[in-house]
Each structure stands twice: as C-alpha cells, then as structure tokens.
N, C-alpha and C positions, 0 to 999 in steps of 0.2 A: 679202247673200243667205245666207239661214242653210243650214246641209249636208243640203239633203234629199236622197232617192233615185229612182232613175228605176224605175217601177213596169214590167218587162219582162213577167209573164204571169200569168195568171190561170183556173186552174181550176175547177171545183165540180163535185163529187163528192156520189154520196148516202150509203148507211151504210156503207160503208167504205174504207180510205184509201191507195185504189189512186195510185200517183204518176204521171202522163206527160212528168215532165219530163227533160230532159238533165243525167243528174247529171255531167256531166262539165261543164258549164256550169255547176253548183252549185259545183263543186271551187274556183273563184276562189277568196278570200279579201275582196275585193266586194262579194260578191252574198249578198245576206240572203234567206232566205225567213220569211216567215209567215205562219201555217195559222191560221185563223179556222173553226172550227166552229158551227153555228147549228141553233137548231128553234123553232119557234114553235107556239102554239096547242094543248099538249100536252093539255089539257083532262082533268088527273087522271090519263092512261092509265098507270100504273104497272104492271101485269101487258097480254101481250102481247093483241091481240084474239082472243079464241076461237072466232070466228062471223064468216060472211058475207064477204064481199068481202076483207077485209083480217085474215081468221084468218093468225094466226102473225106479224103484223107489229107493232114495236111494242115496248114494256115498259120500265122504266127499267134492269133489271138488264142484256140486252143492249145498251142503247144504252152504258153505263157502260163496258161489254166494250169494244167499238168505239172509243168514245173514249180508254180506255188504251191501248189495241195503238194509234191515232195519235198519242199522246203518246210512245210510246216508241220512234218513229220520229222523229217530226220534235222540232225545240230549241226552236222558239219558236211556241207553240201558243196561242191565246185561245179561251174558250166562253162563248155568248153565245143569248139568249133574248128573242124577241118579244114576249113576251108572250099571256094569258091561259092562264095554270099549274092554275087552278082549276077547276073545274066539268064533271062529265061521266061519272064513273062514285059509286058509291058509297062509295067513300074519302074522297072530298071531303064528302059528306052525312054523315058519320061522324064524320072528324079535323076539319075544316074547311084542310085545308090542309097541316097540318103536317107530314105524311106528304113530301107532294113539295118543300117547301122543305129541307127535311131531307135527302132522298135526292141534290138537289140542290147541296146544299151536300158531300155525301160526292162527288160528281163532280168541283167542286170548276170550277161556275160562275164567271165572270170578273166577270159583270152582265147584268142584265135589267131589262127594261121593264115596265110596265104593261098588262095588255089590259083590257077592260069585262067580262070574267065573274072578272077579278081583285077586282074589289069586290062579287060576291056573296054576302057574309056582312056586306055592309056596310064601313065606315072603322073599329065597333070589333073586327070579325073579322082584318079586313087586317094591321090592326095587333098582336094578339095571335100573328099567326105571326112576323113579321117577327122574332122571337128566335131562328128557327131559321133564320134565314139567315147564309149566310159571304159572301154576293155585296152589293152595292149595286145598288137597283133605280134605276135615270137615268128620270130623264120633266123634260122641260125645258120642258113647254106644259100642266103641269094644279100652280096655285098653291093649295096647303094651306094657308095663313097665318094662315086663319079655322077649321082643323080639327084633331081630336087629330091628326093625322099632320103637319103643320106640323116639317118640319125634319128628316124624317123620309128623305129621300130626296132624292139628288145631282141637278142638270142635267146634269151630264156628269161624264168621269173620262178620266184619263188614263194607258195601259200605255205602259212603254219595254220591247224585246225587242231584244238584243244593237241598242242605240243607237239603233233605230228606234221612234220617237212615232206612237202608235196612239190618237188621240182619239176618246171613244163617247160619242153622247147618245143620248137618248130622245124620241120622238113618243108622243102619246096619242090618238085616237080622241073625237069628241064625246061625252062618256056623255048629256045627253040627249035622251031617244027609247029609246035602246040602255038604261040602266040607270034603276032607280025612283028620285025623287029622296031618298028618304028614305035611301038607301044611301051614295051621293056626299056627299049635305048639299052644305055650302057650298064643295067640290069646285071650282075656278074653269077655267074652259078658255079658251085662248092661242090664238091662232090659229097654225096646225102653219108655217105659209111662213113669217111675219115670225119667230117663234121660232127653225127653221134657220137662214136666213140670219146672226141673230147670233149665235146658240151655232157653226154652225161655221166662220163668220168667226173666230171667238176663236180658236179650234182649230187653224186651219189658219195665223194671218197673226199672231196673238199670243203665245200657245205655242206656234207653231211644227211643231206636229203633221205629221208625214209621211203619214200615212194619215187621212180622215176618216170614222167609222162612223156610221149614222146606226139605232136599233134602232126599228123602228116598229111600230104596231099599228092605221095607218090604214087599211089595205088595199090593193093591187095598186092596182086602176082598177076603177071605176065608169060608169056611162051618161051619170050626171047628171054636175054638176061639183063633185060632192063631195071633197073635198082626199084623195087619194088618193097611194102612194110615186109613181107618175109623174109626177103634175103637182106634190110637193114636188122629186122631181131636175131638172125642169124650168126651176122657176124660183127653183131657188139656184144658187150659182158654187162652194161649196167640199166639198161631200160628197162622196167617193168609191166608199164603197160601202154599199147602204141594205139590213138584212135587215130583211124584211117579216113582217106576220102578218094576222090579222083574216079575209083572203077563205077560206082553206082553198087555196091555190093550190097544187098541183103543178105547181111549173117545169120543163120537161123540160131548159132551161140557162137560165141566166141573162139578163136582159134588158139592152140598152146603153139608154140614154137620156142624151142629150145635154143637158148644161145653160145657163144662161146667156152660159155663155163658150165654146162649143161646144165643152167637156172633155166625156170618156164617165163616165156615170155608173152601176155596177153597182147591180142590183137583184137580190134570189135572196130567194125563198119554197119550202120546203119538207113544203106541205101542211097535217097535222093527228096529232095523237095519237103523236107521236113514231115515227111510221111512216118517216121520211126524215129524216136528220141532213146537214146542208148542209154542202161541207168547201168552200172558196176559200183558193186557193194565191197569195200575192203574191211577187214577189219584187222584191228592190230592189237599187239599182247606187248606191252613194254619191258624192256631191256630180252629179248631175241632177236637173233640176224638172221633166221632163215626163214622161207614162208613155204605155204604149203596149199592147195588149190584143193576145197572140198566139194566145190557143185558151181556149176553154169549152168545156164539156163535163158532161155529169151521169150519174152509175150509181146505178141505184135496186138495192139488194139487199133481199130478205125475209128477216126474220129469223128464224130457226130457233126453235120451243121447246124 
C-alpha cells in the first residue's frame, strides 16, 4: 500500500481566503493542507462588470489581489480553471485571446481545460495564443491527432505539495451542436465516463496520486441524460474532487456525490465571469486511505472597484 493520506476536511470559500479550520490541529507535523483555488467560465471579463446586477464584481486585476494575499497565507496552493477563457466582452473581439492567457499566466495558473467558446476563433486562433501561456491546458476526451493542435495538450499532469500527489485531468463538452464544424474540423470527442475512469484510474492506483482532480466543462446536470459532472462522479470509483464549468452554476457549497464505490465525491462550480473564485481546503494525515468530509461551506464577497 503506497503512503497516502487521510483527506480530514474540506472547505470552499468564494473570493476570499477566510480560514475555519483549527490551526491548532494544523500545528501536527502530520497534517498537510492544500488549498486548490478555481473559476471557470470567465468569458473574457477582465475589467470588473460596470452595469446591472453584477456591477463591481469581477476583473482579473482583483481576482489576482485575492489570489496573492491566499498564496501568502497558505504553503501549498494550486490554481486551476474550467474552462472557456474566451468570448464575451470586446477584448476577446480585439486580441482574440491573448490578453487573458497572458494575464493568466502572470497569476501564475497551475492548468486549465478546455470549454466550447475556447474554440471560437477556431483551431488556427486557439492555437496562435497558446504562446502566451505558462500553464498546460489537460482535456483527456477530445483527440487532435488529425489537427494543427495534435500534441498540443496534456491528458492529465501531475502536482506533488510538500509529498502529497495531486493528479488533474481534463473533461470536454460535446462541441457538436455547441460549436460550427468548421472551427473544431477533425476535433475527435471520447466519450467523458469511459475516459475518466481510465485516466483517474492511472492516477489514483498507478501513480499513486493522493488526490484526484477532475477539471470539467461538461456542466453540473441536465434534464436529459446528457453526460453531465454528476453522472461522471457517479459512475467512476477514483475522482475525488470535480471543478466544474459550462452551466453558469453558482454553488452556494459544494455538492457530495457518491460514486461507484460509495466514496464521496466533491463537486464546486463558481458561476461566471470571474465574479466568485472557488477556495477548497484539503487536508491530509499521512500513511491512511480513507478520507472523511467534516464542513463545507461557501462566502461569496463583491469585489470593490
């Protein structure tokens, strides 16, 4: 049995990085924590919204704020993205991109996924930005082999944080219906379950991975039976925690969802337009294989201009 850790609690927090745990329980020498930050679906918003419902919330230069004042708290911190980065204000209609890979990579992204309005400038636009990035984008279910992006992008990756193995892949989204073919081209789509199950099989039972991430841009759930993040943690056995995109969901906490082996499986979506940055707090107890879920929780803050 390889040295994994016993996963003790589990927060999520919105844009800032309020702590509830017992730092006198942190004091062991034991007990690891890591802080996974997430957003999905940012759709361009780089300056905050100036109008309507969601005036003041928002912006890359505050969310950037937010995310160093948690980094300079907590030791072992990963940031991580849903997908679709592109499309929605006039910047994207402008740079085609490279504006928020750029700013993205000065934040200093861990990896990201893929969403369908990420291929709005098409496979040779996608790929022209892709020079401004410091992160590796994962999609482990859409095969490029027949396109310029062939080879272009990881199935999965692997963080270690003070000893603890944090494995991430990527889900994609059927593009189509969702995107023109002439965008995609010869774009190939996996079907999202049998893909999980072997990518975080590897993960979790191969490499050995103590944590398994799973970044999707299937969406929450649906009516139909559309492959959706529930019915992927459903019916896998080894993902542990799936950050979502595609619905626009504001989670007021995190979702459990019990999988094949009736392990709990987290799920957290935090909306749209970088208006709510996701924090989950793991912490771990070395050499146990089981984990146990003691409080979730979520703070939405508005961001000031």
């Amino acid at each position: 049995m390889n040295n994994r850790r016993t996963f003790l609690k589990r927060i999520s927090l919105g844009a800032v990085g309020l702590t509830m745990f017992n730092h006198k329980l942190l004091a062991h020498e034991d007990l690891i924590k890591i802080t996974i930050l997430h957003t999905n679906d940012m759709h361009s918003r780089i300056e905050p919204f100036s109008s309507g419902k969601f005036k003041g919330y928002g912006g890359m230069a505050q969310r950037s704020s937010i995310i160093e004042e948690i980094r300079k708290k907590e030791k072992n911190v990963l940031l991580f993205d849903a997908g679709d980065i592109f499309q929605g204000t006039p910047y994207f209609n402008y740079y085609g991109g490279e504006i928020e890979f750029k700013l993205m990579s000065k934040m200093k992204y861990d990896a990201a996924t893929l969403g369908n309005h990420d291929f709005d400038n098409g496979l040779d636009g996608l790929k022209k930005q892709l020079k401004h990035t410091s992160f590796p984008f994962l999609t482990s279910n859409y095969d490029f082999k027949k396109t310029i992006l062939s080879n272009k992008f990881k199935s999965y990756t692997v963080f270690e944080k003070q000893g603890v193995k944090i494995g991430v892949f990527g889900l994609g989204i059927k593009l189509d219906g969702l995107v023109p073919k002439e965008l995609y081209k010869e774009t190939k789509y996996i079907d999202p379950i049998q893909v999980a199950n072997k990518v975080s099989n590897k993960l979790k039972n191969k490499l050995n991975c103590d944590l398994v991430v799973c970044l999707s841009h299937l969406g929450l759930e649906y009516q139909s039976n559309k492959v959706s993040d529930i019915i992927v943690a459903k019916k896998t056995k080894n993902i542990d925690l799936i950050i979502g995109g595609h619905t626009h969901t504001f989670l007021e906490k995190p979702i459990i969802v019990t999988n094949q082996e009736n392990k709990k499986v987290i799920i957290n979506q935090v909306g749209w337009g970088g208006i709510n940055i996701g924090k989950i707090d793991f912490i771990f107890k070395q050499n146990k294989t089981d984990f146990d879920v003691k409080k979730s929780s979520i703070f939405v803050k508005k961001n000031k201009n």
